[in-house]
DRENVO-847237 format. One line per field, with one value per atom (N, C-alpha, C, O, CB): residue number from 0; x negated, y, z. Coordinates in nm, 4 decimals. Glycine has a CB too. Example, Ala and Ser with C-alpha at 12.3 -4.5 7.8 and 13.67 -1.06 7.14 Angstrom:
# residues 2
resi	[0,0,0,0,0,1,1,1,1,1] .
u	[-1.3190,-1.2300,-1.3200,-1.4236,-1.1308,-1.2850,-1.3670,-1.2900,-1.3409,-1.4084] .
v	[-0.5690,-0.4500,-0.3300,-0.3319,-0.4473,-0.2250,-0.1060,0.0030,0.1138,-0.0598] .
w	[0.7800,0.7800,0.7800,0.8465,0.9046,0.7080,0.7140,0.7870,0.8039,0.5725] .
END
This chain:
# residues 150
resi	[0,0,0,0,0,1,1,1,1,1,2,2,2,2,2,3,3,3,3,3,4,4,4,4,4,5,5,5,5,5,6,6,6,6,6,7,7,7,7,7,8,8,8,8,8,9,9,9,9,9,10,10,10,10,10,11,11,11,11,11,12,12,12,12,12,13,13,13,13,13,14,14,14,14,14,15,15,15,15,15,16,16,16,16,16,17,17,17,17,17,18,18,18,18,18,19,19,19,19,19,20,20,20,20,20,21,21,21,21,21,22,22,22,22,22,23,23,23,23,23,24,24,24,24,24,25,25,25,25,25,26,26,26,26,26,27,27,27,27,27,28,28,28,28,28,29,29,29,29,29,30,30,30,30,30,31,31,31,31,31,32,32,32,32,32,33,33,33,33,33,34,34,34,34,34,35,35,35,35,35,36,36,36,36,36,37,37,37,37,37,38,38,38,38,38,39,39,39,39,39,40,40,40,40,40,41,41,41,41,41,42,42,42,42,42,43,43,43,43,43,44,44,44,44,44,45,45,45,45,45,46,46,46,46,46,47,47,47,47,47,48,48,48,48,48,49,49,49,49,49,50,50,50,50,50,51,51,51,51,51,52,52,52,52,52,53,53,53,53,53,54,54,54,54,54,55,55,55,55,55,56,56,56,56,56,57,57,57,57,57,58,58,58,58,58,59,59,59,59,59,60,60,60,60,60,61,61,61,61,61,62,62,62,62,62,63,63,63,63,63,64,64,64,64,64,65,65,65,65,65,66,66,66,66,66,67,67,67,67,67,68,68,68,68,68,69,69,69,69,69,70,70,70,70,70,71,71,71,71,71,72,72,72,72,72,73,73,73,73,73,74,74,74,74,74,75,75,75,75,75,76,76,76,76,76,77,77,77,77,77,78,78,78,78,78,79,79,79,79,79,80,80,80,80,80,81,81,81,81,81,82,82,82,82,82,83,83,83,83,83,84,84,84,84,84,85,85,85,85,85,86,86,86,86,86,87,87,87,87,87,88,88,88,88,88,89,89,89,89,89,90,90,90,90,90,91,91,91,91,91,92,92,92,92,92,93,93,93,93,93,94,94,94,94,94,95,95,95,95,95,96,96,96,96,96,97,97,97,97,97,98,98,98,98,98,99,99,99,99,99,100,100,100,100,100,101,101,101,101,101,102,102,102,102,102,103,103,103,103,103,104,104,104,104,104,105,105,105,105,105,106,106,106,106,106,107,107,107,107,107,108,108,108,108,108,109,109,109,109,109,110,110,110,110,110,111,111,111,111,111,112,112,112,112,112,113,113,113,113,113,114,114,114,114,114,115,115,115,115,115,116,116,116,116,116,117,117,117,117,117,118,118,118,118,118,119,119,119,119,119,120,120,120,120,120,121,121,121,121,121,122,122,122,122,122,123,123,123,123,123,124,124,124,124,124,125,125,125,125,125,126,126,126,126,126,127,127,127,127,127,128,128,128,128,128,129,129,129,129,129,130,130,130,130,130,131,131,131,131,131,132,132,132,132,132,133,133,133,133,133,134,134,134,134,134,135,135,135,135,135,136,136,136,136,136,137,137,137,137,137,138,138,138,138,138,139,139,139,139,139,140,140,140,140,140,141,141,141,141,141,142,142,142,142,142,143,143,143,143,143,144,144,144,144,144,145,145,145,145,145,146,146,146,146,146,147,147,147,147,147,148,148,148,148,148,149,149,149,149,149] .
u	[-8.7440,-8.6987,-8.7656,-8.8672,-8.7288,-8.7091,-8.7335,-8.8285,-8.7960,-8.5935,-8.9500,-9.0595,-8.9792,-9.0051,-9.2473,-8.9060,-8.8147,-8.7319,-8.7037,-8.7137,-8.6962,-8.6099,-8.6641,-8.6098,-8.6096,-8.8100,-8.9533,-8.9303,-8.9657,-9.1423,-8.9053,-8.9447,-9.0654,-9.1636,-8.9053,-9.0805,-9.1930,-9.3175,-9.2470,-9.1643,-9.4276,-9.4909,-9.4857,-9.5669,-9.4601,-9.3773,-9.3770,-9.4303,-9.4420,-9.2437,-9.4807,-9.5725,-9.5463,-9.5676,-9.7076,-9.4832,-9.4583,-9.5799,-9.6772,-9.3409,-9.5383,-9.6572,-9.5791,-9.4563,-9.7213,-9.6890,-9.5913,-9.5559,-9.6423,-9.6278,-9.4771,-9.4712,-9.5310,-9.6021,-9.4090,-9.5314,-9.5977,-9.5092,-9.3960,-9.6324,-9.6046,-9.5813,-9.4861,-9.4060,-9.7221,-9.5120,-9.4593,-9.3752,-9.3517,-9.6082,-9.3369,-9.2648,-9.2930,-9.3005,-9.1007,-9.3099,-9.3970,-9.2753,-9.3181,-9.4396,-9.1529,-9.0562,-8.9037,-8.8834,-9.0733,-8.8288,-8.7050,-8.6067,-8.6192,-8.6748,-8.5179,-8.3586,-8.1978,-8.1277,-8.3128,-8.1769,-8.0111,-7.9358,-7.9696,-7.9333,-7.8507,-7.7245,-7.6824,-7.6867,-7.6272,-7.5854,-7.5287,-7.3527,-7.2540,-7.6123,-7.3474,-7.2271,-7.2415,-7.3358,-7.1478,-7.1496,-7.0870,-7.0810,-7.0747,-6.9698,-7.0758,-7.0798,-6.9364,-6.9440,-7.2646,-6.8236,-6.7536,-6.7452,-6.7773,-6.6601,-6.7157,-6.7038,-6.6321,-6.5885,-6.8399,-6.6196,-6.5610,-6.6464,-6.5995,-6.4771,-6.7870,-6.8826,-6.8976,-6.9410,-7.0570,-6.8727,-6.9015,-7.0515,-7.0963,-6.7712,-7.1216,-7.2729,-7.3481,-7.3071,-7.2819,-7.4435,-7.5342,-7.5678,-7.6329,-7.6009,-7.5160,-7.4947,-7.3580,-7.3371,-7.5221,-7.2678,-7.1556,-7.1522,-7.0601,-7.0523,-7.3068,-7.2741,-7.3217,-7.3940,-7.3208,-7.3023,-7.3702,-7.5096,-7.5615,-7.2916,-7.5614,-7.7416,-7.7495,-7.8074,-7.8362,-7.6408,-7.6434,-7.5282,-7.4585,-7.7429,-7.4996,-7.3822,-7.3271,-7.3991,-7.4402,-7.1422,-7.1566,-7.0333,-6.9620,-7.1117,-7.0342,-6.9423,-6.7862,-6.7001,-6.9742,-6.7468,-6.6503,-6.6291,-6.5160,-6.6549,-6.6991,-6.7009,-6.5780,-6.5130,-6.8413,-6.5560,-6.4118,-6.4351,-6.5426,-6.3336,-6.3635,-6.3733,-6.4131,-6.3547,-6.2257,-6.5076,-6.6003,-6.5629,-6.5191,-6.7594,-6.5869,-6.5550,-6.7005,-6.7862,-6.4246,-6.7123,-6.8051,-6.8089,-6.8228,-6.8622,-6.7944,-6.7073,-6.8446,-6.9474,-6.6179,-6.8492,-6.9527,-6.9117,-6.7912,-6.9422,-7.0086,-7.0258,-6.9314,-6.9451,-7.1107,-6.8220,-6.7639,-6.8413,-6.7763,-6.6041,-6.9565,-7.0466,-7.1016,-7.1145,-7.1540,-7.1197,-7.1704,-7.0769,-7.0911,-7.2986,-6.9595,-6.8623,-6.9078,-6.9199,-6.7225,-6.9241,-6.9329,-7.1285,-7.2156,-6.9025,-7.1301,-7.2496,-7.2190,-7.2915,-7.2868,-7.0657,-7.0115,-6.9597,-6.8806,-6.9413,-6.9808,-6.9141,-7.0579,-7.1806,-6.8693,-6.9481,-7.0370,-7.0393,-7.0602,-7.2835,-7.0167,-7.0021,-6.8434,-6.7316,-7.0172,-6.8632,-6.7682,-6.7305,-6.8269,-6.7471,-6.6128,-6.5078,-6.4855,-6.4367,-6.3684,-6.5262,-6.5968,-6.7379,-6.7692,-6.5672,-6.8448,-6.9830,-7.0813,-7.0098,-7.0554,-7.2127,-7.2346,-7.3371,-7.4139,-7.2434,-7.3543,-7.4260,-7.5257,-7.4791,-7.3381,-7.6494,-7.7485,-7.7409,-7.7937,-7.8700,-7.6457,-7.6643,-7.7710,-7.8097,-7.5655,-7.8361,-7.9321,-7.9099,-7.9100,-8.0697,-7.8980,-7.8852,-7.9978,-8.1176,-7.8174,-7.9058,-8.0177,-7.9646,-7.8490,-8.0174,-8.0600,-8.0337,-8.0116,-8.1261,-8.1875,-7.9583,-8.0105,-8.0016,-8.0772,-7.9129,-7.9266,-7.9656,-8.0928,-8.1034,-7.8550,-8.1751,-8.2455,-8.4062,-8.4648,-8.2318,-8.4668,-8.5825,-8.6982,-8.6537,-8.6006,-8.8101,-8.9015,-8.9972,-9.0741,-8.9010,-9.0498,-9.1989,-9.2508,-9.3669,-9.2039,-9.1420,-9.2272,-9.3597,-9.3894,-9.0973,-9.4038,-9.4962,-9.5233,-9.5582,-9.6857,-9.5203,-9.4958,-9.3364,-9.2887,-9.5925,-9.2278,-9.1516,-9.1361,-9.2064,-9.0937,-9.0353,-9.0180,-8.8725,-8.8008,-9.0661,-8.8529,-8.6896,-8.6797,-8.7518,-8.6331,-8.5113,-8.4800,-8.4492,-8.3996,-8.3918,-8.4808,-8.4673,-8.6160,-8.6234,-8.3999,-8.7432,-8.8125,-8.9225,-9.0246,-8.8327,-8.9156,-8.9312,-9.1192,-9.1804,-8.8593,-9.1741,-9.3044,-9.3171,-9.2469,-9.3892,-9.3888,-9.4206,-9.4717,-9.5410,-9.5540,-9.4130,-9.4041,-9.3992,-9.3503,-9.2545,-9.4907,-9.5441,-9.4007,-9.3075,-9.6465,-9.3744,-9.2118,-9.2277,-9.1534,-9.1753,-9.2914,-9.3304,-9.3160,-9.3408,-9.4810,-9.2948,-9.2598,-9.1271,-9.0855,-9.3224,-9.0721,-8.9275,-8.8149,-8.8277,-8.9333,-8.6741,-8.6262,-8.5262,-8.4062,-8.5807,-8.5752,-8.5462,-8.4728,-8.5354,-8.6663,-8.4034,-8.3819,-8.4707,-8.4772,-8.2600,-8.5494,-8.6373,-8.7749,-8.8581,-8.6386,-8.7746,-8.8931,-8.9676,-8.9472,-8.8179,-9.0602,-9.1036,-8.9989,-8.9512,-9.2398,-8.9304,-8.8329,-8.7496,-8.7718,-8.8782,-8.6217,-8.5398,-8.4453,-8.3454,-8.4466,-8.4690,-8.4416,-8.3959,-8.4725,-8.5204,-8.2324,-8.1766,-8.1572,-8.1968,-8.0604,-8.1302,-8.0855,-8.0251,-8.0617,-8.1713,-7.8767,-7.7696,-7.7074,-7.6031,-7.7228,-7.7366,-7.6164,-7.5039,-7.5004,-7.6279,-7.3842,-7.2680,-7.1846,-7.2174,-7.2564,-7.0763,-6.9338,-6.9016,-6.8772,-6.8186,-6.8842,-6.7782,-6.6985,-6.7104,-6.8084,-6.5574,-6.4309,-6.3169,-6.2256,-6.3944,-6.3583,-6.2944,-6.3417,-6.4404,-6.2030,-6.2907,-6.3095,-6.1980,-6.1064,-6.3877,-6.1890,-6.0818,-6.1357,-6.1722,-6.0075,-6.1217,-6.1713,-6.3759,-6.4799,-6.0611,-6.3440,-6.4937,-6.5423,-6.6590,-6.5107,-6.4207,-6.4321,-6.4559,-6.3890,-6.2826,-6.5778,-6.6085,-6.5324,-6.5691,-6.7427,-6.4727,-6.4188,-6.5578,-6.5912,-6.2211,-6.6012,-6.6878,-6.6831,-6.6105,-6.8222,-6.7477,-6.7439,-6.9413,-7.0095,-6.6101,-6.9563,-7.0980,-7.2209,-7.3372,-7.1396,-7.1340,-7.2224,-7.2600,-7.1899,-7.1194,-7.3834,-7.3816,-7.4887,-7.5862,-7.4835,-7.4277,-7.4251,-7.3000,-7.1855,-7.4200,-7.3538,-7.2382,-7.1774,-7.2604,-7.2659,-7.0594,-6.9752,-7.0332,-7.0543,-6.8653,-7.0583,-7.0699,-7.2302,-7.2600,-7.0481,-7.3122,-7.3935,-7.4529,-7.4209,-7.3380,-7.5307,-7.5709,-7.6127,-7.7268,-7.6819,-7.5228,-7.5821,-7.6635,-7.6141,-7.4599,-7.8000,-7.9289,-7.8645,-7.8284,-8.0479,-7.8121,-7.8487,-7.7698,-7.7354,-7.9891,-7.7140,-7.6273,-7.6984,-7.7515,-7.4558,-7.6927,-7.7458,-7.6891,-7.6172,-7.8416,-7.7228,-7.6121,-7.7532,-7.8549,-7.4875,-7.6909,-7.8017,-7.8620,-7.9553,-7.7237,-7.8177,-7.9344,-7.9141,-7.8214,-7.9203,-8.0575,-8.0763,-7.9539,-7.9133,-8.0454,-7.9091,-7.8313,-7.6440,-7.6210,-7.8959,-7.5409,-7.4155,-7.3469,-7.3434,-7.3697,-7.3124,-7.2534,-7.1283,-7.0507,-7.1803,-7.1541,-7.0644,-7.1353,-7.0689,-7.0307] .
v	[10.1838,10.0595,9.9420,9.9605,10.0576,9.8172,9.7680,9.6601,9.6622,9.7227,9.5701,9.5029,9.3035,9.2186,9.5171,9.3034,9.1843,9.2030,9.1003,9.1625,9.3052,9.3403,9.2807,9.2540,9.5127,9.2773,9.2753,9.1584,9.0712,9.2451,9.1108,9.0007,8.9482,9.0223,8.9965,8.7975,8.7480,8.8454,8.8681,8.6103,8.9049,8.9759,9.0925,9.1563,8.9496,9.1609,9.3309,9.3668,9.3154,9.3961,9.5300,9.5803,9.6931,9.7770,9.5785,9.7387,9.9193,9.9669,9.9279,9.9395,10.0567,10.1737,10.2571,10.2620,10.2858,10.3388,10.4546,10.5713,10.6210,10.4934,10.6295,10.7457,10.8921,10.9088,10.7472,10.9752,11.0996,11.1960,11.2421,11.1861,11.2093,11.2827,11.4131,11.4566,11.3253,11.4631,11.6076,11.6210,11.5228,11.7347,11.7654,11.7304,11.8564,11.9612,11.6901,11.8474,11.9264,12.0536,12.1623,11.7996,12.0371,12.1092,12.0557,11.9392,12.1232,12.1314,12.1136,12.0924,12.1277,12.1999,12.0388,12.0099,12.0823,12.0543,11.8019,12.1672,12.1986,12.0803,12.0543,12.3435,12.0006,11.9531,12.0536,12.1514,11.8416,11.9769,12.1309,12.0514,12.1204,12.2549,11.9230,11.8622,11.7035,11.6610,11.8780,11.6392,11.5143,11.4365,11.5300,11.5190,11.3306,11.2290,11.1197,11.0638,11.1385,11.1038,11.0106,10.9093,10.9317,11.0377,10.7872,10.6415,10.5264,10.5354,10.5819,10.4484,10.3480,10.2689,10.1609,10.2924,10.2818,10.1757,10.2150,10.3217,10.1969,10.1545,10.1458,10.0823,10.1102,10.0233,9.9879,9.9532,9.9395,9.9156,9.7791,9.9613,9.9116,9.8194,9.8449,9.9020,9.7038,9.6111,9.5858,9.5041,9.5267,9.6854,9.6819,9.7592,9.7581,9.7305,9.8424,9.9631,9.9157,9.8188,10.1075,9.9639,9.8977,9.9284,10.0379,9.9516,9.8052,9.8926,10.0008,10.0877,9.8634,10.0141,10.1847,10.2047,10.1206,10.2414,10.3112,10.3996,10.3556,10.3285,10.5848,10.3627,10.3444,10.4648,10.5147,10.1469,10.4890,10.5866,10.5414,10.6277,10.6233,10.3738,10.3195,10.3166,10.2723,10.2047,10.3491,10.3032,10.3862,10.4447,10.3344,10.3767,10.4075,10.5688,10.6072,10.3036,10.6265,10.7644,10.8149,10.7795,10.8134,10.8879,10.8998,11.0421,11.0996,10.8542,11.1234,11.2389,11.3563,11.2952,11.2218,11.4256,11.5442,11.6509,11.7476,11.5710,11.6545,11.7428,11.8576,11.8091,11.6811,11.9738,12.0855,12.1590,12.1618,12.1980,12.2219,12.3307,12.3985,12.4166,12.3622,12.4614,12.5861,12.7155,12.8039,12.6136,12.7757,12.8492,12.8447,12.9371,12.7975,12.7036,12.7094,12.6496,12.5743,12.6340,12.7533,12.7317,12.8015,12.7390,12.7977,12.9230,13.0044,12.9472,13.0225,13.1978,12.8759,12.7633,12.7105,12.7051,12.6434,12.6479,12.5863,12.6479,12.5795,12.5234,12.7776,12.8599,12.8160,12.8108,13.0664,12.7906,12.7514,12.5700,12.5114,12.8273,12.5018,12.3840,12.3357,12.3502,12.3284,12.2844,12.2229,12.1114,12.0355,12.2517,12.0502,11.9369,11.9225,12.0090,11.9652,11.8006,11.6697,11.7256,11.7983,11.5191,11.6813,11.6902,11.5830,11.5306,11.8729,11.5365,11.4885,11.5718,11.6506,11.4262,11.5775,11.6192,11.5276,11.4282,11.6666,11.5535,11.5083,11.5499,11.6509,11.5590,11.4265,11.4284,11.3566,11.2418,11.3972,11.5031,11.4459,11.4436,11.5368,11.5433,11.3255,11.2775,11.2389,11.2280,11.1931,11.2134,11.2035,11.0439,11.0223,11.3582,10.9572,10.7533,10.8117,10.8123,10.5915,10.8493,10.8563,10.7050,10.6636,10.9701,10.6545,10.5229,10.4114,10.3086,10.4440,10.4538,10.3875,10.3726,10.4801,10.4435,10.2983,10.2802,10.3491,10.3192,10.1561,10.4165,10.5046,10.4653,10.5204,10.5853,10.3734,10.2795,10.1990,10.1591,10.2002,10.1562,10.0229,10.0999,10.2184,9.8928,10.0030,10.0653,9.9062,9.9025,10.1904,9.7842,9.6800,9.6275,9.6836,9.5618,9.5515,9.5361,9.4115,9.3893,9.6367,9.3324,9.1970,9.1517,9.0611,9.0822,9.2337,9.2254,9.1189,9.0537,9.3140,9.0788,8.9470,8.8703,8.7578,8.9313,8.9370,8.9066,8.8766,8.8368,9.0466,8.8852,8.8693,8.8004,8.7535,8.9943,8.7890,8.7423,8.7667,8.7143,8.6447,8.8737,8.9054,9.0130,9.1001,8.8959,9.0435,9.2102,9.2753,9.2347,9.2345,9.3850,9.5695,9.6344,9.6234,9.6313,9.7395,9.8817,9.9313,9.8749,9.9990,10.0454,10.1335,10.1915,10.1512,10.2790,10.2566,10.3331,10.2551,10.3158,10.3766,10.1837,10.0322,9.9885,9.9201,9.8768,10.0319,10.0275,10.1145,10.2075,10.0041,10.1025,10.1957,10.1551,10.1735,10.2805,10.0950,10.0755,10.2237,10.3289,10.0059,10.2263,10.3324,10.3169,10.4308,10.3470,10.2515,10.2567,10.3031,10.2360,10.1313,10.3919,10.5083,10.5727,10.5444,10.6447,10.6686,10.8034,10.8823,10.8677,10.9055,10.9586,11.0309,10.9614,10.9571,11.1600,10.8939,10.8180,10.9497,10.9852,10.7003,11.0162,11.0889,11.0220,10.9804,11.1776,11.0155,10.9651,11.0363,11.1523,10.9227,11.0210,11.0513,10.9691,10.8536,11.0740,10.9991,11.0015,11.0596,11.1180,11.0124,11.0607,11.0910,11.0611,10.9402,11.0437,11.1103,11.1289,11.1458,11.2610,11.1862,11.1274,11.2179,11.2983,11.2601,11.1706,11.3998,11.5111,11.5286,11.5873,11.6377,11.4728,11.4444,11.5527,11.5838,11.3248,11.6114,11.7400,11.8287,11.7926,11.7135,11.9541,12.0250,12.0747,12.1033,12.1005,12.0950,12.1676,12.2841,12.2991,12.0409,12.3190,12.3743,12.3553,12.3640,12.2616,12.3323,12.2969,12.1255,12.0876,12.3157,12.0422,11.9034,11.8590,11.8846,11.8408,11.7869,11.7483,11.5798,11.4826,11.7627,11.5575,11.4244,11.3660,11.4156,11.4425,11.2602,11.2312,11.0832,11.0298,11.2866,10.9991,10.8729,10.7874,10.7960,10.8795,10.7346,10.6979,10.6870,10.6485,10.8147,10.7451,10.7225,10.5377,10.4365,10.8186,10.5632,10.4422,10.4435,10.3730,10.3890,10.5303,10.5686,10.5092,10.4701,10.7097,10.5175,10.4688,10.5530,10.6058,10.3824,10.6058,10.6619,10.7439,10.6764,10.5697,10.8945,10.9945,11.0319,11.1466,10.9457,10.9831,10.9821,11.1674,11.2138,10.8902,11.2580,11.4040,11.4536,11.4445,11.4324,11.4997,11.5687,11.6906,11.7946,11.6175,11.6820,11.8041,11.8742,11.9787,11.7773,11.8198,11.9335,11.9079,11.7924,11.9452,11.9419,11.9176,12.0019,12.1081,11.9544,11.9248,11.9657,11.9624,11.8728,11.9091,12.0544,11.9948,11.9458,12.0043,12.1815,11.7839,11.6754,11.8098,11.8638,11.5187,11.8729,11.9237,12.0875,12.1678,11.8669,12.0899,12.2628,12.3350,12.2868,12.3172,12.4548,12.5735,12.5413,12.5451,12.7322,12.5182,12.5257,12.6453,12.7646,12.5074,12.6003,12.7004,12.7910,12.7554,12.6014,12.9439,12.9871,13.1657,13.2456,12.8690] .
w	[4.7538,4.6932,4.7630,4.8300,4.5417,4.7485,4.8514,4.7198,4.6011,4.9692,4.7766,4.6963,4.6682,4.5829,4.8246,4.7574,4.7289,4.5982,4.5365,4.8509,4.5565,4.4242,4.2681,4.1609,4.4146,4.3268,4.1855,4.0977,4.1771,4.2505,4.0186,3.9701,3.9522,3.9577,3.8869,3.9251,3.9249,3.8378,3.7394,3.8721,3.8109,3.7078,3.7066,3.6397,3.6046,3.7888,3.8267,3.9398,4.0511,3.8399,3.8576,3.9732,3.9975,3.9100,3.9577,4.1433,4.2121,4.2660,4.3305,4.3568,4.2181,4.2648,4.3650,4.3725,4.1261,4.4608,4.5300,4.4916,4.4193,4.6327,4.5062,4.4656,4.4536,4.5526,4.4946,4.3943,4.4447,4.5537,4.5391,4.3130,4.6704,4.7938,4.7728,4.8555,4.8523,4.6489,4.6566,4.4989,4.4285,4.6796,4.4627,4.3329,4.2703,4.3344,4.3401,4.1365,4.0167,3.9816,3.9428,3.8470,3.9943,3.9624,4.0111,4.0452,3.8238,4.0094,4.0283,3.9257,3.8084,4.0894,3.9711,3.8529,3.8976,3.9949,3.8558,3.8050,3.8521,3.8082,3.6927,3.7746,3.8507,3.7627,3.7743,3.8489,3.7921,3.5840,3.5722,3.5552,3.5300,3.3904,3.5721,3.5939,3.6419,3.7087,3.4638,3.6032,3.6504,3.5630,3.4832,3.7003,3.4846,3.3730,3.4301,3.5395,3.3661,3.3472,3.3940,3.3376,3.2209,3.4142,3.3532,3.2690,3.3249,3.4396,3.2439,3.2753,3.3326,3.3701,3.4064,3.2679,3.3781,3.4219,3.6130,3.6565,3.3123,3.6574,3.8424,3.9003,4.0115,3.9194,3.7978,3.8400,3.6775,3.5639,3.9487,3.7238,3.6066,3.5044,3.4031,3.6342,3.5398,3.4700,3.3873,3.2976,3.5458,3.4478,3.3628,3.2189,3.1372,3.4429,3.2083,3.0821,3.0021,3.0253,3.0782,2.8682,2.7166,2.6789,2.6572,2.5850,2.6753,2.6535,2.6332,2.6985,2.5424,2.4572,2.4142,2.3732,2.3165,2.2970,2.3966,2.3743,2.2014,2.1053,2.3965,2.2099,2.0427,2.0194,2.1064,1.9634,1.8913,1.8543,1.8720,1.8888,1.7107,1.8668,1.8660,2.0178,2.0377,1.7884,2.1484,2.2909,2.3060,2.2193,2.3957,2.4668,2.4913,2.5281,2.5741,2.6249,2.5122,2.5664,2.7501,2.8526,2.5270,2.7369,2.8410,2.8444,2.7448,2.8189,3.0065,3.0161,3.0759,3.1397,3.1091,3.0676,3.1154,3.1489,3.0740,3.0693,3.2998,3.3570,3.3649,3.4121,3.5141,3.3308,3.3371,3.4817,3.5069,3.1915,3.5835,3.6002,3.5725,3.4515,3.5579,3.6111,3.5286,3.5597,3.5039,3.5651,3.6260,3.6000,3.4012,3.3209,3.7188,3.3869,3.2604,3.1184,3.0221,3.2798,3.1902,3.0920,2.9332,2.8278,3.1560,2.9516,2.8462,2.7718,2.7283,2.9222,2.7785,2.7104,2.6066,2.5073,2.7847,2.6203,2.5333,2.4325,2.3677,2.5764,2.3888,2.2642,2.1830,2.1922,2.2893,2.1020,1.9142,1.9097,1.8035,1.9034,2.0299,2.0045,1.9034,1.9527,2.1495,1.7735,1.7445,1.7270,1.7165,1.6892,1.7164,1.7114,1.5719,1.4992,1.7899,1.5352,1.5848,1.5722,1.4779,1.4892,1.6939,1.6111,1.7008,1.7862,1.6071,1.7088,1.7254,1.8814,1.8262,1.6111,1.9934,2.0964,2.1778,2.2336,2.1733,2.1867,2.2590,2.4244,2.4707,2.1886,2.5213,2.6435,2.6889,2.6672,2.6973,2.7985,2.8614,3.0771,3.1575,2.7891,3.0922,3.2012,3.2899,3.2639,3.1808,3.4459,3.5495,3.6140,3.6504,3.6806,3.6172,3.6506,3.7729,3.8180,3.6386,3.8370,3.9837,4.0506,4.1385,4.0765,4.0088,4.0920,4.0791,4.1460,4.0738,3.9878,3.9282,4.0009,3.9882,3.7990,4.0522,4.1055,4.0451,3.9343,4.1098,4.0154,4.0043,4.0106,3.9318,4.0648,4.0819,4.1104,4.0404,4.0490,4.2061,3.9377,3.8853,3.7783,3.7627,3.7722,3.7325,3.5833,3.5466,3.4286,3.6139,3.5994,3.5042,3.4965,3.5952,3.5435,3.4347,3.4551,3.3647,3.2661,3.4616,3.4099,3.3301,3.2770,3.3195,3.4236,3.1812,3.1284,3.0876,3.0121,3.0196,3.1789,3.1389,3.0023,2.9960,3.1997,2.9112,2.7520,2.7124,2.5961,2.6542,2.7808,2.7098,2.8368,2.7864,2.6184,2.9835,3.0402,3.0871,3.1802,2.9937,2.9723,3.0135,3.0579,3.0065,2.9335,3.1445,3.1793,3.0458,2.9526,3.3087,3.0735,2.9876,3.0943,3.2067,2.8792,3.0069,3.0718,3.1010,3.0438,2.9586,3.1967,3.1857,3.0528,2.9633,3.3143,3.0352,2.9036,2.7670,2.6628,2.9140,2.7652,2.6387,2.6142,2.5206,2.6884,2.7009,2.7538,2.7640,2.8436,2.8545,2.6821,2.7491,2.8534,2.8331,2.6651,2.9755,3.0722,3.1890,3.1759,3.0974,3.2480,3.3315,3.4192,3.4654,3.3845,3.4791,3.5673,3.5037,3.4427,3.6323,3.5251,3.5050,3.6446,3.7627,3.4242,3.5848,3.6980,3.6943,3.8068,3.6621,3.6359,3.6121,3.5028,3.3818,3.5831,3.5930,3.5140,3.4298,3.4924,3.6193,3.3055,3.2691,3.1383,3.0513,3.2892,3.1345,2.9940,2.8688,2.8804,3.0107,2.8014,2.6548,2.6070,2.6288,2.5654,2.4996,2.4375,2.3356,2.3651,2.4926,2.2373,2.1212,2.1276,2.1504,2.0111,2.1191,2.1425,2.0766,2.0483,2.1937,2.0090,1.9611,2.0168,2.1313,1.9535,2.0040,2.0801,2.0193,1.9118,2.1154,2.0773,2.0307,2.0495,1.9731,2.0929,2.2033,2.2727,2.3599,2.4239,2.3334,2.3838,2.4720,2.5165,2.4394,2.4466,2.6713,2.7687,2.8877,3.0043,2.8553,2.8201,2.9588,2.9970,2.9318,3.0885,3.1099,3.1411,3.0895,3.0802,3.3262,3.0616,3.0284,2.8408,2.7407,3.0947,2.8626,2.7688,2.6955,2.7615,2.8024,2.6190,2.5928,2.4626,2.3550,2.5221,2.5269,2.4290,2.4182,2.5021,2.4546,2.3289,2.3022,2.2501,2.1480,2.1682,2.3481,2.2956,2.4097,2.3979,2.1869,2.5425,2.6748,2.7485,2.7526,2.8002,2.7899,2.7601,2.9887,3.0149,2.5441,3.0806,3.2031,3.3324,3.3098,3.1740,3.4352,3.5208,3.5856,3.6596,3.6084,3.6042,3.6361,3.7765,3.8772,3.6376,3.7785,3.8650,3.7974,3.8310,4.0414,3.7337,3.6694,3.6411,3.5317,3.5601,3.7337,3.7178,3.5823,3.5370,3.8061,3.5304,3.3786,3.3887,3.4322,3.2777,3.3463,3.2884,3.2397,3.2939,3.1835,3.0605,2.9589,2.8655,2.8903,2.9050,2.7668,2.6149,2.5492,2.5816,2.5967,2.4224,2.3034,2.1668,2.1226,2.2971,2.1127,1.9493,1.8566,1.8194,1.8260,1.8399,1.7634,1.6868,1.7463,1.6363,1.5557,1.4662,1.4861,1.4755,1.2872,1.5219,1.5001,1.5979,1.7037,1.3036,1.5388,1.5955,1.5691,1.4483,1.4979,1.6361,1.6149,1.5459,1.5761,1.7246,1.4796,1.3754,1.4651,1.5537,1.2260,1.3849,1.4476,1.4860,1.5521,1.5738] .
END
C-alpha cells in the first residue's frame, strides 16, 4: 500500500514477513457494489438481493440449511489495506486504533455478516443483507443459532 493514501493522523506499520496459516475460499460473493465506497456500512434485510456462488465441491455442506433463515457470512476484504493500526475515519476525523473499528482495513481484513437466506439452487446462494463488493472470496457460512434443523 502505498503511504500517500494515509490521512492526516494515520499510522502503517509493515507487515509480517511470513504467514501463520492458510485460507481455502470456498466461493465467490456477488453484488452490485463495484468499489468500496459504493456498499452500505451494513448489510440490511430490506438490501437488494445478493448472490453466493459456493464451490460445488462444497455443495453437499448445504444440507440442513433452511429457507427462510438467517446465515452468518464470513468473508475475505481482499482489497482492503492491512497496515494501518491508527486510522482516521472521516465521520469522526480523530485517529482509532483498527481494533476500535469496524473498518475493513485490518491485519486480516476478515468480515462478518448476518444475512437472509432467501434461496438455494444448486451451488447458489440468494441472500439479502451483504454489505461487500462484488467478486468479494467467501471463508465460511454459518447458521446464526446453534445446529440447522433437520
Amino acid at each position: 500500500m502505498n503511504d500517500s493514501d494515509l490521512r492526516p493522523g494515520e499510522v502503517a506499520v509493515p507487515p509480517p514477513q511470513g504467514f501463520d496459516a492458510s485460507l481455502h475460499f470456498i466461493g465467490v460473493i456477488r453484488t452490485p457494489w463495484q468499489q468500496r465506497r459504493d456498499c452500505p456500512r451494513r448489510g440490511s434485510a430490506d438490501g437488494p438481493d445478493c448472490r453466493i456462488e459456493l464451490d460445488p465441491r462444497w455443495q453437499q455442506a448445504l444440507q440442513g440449511l433452511e429457507i427462510p433463515s438467517r446465515v452468518q457470512v464470513l468473508y475475505w476484504m481482499h482489497q482492503s489495506r492491512r497496515d494501518l493500526v491508527l486510522q482516521v475515519p472521516a465521520s469522526r476525523g480523530q485517529p482509532l486504533g483498527s481494533f476500535a473499528l469496524r473498518s475493513p482495513v485490518r491485519p486480516n481484513p476478515i468480515a462478518s455478516s448476518v444475512v437472509e437466506l432467501v434461496g438455494i439452487a444448486g451451488c447458489t446462494l440468494t441472500v439479502r443483507g451483504l454489505d461487500c463488493i462484488d467478486g468479494t472470496p467467501l471463508l465460511d457460512l454459518k447458521p446464526e443459532h446453534g445446529l440447522a434443523k433437520g
